[in-house]
C-alpha positions as CSV (number, residue, x, y, z in Angstrom):
1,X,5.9,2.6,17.1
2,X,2.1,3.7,18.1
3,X,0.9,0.2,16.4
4,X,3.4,-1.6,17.6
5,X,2.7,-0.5,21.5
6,X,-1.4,-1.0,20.6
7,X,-0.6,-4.3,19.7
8,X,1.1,-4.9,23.0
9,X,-1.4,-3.2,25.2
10,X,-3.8,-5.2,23.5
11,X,-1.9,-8.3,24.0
12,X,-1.3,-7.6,27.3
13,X,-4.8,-7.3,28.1
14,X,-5.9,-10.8,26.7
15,X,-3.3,-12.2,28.8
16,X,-5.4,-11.4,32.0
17,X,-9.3,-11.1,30.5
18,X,-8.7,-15.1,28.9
19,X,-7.4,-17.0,32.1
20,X,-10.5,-15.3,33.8
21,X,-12.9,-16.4,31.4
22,X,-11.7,-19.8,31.5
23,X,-12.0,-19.8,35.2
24,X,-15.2,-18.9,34.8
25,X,-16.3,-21.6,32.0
26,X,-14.5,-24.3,34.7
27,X,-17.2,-22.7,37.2
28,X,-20.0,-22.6,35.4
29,X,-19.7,-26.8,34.4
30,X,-19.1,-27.2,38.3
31,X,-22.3,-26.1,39.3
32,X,-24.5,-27.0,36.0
33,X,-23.4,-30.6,37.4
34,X,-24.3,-29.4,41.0
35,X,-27.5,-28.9,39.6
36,X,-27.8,-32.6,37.6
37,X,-27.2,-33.7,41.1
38,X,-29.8,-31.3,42.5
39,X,-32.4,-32.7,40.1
40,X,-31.6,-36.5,40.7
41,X,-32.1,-35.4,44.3
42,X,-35.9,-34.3,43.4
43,X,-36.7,-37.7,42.6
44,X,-37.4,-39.1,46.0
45,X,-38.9,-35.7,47.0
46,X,-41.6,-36.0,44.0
47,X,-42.0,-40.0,45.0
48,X,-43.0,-39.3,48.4
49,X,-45.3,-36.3,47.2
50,X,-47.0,-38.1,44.7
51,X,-47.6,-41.3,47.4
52,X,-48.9,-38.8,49.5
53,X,-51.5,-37.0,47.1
54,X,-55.1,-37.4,47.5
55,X,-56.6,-39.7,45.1
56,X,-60.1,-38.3,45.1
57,X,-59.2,-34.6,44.5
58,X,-60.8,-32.6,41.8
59,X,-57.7,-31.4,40.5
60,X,-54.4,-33.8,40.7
61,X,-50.5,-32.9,40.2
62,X,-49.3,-34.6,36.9
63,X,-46.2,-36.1,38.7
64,X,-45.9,-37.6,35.2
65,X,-45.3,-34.3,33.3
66,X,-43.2,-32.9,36.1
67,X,-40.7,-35.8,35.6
68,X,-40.9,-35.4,31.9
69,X,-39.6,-31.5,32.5
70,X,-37.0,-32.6,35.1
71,X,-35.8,-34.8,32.1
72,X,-35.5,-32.5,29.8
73,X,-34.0,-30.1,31.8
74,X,-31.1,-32.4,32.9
75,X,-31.1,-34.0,29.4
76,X,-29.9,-30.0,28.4
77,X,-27.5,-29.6,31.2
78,X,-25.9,-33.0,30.2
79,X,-26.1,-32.3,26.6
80,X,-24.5,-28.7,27.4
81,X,-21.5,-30.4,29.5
82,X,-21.0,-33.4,26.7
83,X,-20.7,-30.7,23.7
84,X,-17.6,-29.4,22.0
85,X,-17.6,-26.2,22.4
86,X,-20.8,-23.9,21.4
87,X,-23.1,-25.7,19.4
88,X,-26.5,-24.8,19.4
89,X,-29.6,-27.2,19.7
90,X,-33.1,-27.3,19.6
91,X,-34.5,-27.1,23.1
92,X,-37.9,-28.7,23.1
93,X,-41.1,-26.7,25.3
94,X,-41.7,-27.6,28.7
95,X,-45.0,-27.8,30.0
96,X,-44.8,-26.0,32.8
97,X,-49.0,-26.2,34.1
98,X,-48.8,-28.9,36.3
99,X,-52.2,-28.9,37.8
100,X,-55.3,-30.2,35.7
């Protein structure tokens, strides 16, 4: 009888935990497409920054490396929201230093 009201308990308990954790896998791919939309946003942002950078600095911005992250980055997200399930994948480096 001890087992058998474990078992239920236990049961019981998975019955509320899962529908929580589901709630919170539905959140979680809301905003990690929140944020592919937050990152096409950038684009214009780093457009206008790069048309306003001064051409005879010492040390330029590499726009270019910056959009390279930015893909990568949403190329994750996207690749994250298309799995099935948990797969893992490589992740390649990002740069990061954008000054040179």
């Amino acid at each position: 009888m001890t087992g058998h009201r474990f078992a239920t308990a236990t049961l019981l308990a998975l019955t509320f935990i899962a529908p929580g954790s589901w709630a919170d896998a539905d959140a979680e791919r809301a905003l990690l497409a929140r944020l592919l939309q937050e990152i096409a946003h950038l684009e214009p942002m780093i457009a206008r920054s790069e048309a306003e950078a001064d051409p005879d600095a010492r040390i330029h911005f590499q726009y270019d490396w910056l959009r390279q992250d930015l893909e990568r980055v949403r190329a994750g997200i996207q690749a994250h929201l298309d799995a099935p399930g948990n797969t893992p994948r490589p992740v390649p480096p990002l740069r990061g230093d954008y000054r040179q």
